[in-house]
C-alpha positions as CSV (number, residue, x, y, z in Angstrom):
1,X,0.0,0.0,0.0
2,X,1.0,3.3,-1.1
3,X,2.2,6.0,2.1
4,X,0.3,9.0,2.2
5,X,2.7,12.2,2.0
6,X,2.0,15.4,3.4
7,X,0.3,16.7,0.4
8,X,-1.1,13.8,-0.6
9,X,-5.2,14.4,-0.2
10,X,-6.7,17.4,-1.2
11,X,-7.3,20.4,0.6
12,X,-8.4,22.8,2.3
13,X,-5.4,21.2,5.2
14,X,-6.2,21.8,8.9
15,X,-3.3,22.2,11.1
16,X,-4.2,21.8,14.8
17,X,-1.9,24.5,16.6
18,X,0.0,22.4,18.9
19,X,-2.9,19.8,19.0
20,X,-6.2,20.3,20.2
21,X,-5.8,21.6,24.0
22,X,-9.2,22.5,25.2
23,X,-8.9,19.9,27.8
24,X,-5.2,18.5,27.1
25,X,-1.7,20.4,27.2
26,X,-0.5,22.0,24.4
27,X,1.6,19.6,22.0
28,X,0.9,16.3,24.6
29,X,-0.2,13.1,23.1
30,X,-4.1,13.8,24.3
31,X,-4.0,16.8,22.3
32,X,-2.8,15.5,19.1
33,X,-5.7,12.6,20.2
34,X,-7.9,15.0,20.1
35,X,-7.3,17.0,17.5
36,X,-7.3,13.7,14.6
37,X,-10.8,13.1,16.4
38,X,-11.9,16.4,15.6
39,X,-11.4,16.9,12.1
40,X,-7.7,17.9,11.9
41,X,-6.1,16.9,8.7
42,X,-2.4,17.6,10.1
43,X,-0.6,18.4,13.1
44,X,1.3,21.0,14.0
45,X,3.5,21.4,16.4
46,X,7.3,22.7,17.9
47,X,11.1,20.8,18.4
48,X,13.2,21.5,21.3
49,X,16.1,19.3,22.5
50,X,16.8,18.1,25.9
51,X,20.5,18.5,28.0
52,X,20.5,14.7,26.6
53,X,19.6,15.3,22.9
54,X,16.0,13.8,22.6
55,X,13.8,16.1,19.8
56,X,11.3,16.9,22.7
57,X,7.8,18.5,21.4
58,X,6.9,22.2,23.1
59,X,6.6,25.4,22.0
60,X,8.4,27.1,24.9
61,X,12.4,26.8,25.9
62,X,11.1,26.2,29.3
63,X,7.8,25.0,31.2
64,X,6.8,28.3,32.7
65,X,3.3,28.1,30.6
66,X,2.7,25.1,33.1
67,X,3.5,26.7,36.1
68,X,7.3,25.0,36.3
69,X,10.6,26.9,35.9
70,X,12.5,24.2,34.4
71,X,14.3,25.1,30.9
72,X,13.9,22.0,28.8
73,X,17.8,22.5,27.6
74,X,19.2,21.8,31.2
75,X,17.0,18.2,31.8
76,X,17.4,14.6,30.5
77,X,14.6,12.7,28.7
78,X,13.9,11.1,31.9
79,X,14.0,14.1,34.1
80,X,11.4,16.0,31.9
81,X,9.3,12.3,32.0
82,X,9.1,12.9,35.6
83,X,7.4,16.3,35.4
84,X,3.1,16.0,35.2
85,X,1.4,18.3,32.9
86,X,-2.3,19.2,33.2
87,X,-4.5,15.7,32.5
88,X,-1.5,13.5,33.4
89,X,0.3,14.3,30.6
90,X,4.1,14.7,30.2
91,X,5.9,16.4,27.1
92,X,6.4,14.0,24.7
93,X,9.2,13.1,22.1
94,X,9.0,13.8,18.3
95,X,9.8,9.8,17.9
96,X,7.1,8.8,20.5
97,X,5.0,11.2,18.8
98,X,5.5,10.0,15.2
99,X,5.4,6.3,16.5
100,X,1.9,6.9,17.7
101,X,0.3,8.6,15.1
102,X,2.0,6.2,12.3
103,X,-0.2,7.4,10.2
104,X,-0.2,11.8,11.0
105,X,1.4,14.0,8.9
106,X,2.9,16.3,11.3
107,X,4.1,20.2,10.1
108,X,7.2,20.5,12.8
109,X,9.1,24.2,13.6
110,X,12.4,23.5,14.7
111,X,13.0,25.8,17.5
112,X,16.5,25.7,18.8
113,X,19.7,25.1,16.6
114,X,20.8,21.8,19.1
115,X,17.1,20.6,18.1
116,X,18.2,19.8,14.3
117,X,20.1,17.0,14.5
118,X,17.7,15.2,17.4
119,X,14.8,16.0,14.5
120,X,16.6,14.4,11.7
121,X,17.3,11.1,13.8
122,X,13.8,10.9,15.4
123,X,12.4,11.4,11.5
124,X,14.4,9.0,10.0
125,X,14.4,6.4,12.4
126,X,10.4,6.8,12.2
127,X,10.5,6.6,8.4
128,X,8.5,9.4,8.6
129,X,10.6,11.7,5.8
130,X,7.3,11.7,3.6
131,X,4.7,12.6,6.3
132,X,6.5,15.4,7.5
133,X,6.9,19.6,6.8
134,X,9.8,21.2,8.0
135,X,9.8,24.8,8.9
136,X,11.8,27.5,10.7
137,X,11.7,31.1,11.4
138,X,15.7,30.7,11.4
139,X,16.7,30.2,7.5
140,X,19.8,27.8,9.3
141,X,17.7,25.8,11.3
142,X,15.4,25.2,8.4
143,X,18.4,24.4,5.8
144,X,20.4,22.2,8.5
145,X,17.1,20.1,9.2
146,X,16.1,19.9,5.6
147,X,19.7,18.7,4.7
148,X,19.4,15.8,6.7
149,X,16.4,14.6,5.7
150,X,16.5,14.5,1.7
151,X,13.0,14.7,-0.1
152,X,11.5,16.6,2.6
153,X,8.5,19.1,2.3
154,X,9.7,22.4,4.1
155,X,8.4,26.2,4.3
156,X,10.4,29.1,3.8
157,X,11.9,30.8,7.0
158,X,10.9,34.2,8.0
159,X,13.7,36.1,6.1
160,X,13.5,33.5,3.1
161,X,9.7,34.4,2.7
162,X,10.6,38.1,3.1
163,X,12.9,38.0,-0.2
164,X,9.9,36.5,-2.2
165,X,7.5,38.6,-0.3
166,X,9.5,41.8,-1.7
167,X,9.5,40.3,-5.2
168,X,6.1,39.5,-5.4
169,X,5.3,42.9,-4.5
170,X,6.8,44.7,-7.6
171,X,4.9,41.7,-9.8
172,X,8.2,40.2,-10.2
173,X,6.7,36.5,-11.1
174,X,10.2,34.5,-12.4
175,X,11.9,36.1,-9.2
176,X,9.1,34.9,-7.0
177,X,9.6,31.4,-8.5
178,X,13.1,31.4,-8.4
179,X,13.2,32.6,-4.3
180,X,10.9,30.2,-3.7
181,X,12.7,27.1,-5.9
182,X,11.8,23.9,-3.6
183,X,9.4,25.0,-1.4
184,X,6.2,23.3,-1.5
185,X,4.0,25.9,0.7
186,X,4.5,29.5,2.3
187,X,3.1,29.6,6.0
188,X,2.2,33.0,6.8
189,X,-0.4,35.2,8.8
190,X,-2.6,36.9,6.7
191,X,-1.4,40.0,8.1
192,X,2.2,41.5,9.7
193,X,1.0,44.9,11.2
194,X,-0.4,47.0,8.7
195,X,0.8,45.0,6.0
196,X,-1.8,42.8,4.7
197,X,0.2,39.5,2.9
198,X,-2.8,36.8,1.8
199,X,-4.9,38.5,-0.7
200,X,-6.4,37.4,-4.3
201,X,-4.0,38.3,-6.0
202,X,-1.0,36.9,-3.5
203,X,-3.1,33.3,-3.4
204,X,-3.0,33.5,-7.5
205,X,0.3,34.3,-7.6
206,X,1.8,31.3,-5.2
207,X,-0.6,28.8,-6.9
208,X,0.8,29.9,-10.5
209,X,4.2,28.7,-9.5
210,X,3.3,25.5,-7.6
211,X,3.4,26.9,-4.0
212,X,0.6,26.4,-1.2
213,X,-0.2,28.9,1.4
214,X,-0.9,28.2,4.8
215,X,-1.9,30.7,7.1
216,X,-1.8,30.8,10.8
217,X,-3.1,31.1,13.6
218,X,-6.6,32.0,12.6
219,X,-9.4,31.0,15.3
220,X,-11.9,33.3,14.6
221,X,-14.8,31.2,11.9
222,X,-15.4,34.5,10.0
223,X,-11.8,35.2,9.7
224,X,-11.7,31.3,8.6
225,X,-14.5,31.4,5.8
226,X,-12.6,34.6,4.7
227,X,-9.7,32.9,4.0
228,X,-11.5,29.7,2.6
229,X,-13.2,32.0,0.0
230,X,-10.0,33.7,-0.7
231,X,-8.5,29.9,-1.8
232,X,-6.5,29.4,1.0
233,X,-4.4,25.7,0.9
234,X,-4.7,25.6,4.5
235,X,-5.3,27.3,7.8
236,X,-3.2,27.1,11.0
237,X,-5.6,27.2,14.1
238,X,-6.1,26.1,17.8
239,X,-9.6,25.3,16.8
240,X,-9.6,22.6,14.6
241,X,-12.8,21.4,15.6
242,X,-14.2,24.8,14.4
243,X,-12.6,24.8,11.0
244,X,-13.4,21.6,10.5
245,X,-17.0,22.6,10.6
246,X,-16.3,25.9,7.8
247,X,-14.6,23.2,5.2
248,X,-17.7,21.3,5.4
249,X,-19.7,24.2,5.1
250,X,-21.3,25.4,1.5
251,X,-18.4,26.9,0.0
252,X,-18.5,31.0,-0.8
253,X,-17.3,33.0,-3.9
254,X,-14.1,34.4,-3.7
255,X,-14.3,38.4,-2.8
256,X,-13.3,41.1,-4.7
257,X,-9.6,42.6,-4.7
């Protein structure tokens, strides 16, 4: 039997922000549960590396969003095992993680340089090369990572996206193409301050040279059937359950520029 790869079905994608945590812990195993129960087509979630080098999932260098002081960096595996999370939990490894969902298709941000080679080992020894996007807002993170792990999906980091972003914007297609050369999707919120990046003509212009967008996080279902109508590839959200409901929904024109 063929292996689904992360682009495998059709859209629109639904990444659960760090799982579903409404009554799990960000990125823990029950969130991820519950999220795959609730409509998510793909998980997101964030790398760092323990003092012993195990790809560890959390968003946060440290565990103050839990109420501990620990810094993730100065435990072992086993050390950070010890430490309960809300509903029993504990934070998890990438390999447990990929190892439990054989079948997710997990979008990963590689947080912390030390992380890179702990994500290339816990993907590889999961086979998991083709169910997996690698991103970064740090272009050498993102390039280290995506070195190791050949025939990866990946995302542009934040500065790599900037270049194309600047190119697109003077209606510079073959230099949008070429600044984007082997990326599969851009991940991006639909607005940086006043700028406003996902628009018609943005969405028209990535999907002429191959390139999905993504856009995070977005948990508001007006701001979601906006961006649905707009022809969106995906949508980044801590609501999956939500947006699960607007892709099912009767599907609306796109607007006007």
């Amino acid at each position: 039997m063929a292996r689904a790869g992360f682009f495998d079905a059709p859209g629109p994608r639904i990444f659960a922000h760090r799982g579903l945590a409404l009554d799990a812990p960000e990125n823990s195993l029950l969130a991820f549960v519950a999220a795959l129960s609730n409509g998510a087509t793909h998980l997101e979630t964030d790398v760092h590396v323990t003092r012993d080098g195990v790809a560890v999932l959390s968003h946060d260098p440290d565990l103050t969003a839990f109420g501990r002081p620990e810094r993730i960096d100065e435990l072992s595996f086993a050390q950070l095992g010890r430490i309960r999370l809300p509903a029993g939990q504990v934070v998890p490894s990438l390999s447990e993680a990929l190892d439990t969902f054989p079948e997710a298709l997990f979008n990963i941000d590689v947080k912390a340089a030390g992380a890179v080679g702990p994500t290339i080992r816990a993907v590889r020894d999961n086979r998991a090369t083709h169910r997996v996007l690698i991103t970064s807002f740090a272009e050498n993170r993102r390039r280290n990572t995506v070195a190791g792990l050949p025939g990866v999906a990946t995302s542009p980091s934040s500065t790599e996206f900037a270049r194309a972003l600047a190119a697109a914007a003077v209606n510079s297609r073959s230099q949008t193409r070429r600044l984007l050369q082997g990326f599969a999707a851009v991940q991006v919120p639909e607005r940086a301050g006043v700028l406003r990046i996902v628009s018609p003509r943005f969405v028209r212009l990535m999907h002429s040279i191959g390139v999905e967008v993504h856009v995070w996080t977005v948990n508001d279902p007006v701001a979601m059937d906006r961006l649905l109508a707009l022809g969106v590839d995906g949508i980044v959200t801590d609501r999956c359950d939500l947006l699960a409901a607007r892709v099912k929904a009767p599907k609306l024109g796109i607007p006007p520029e």
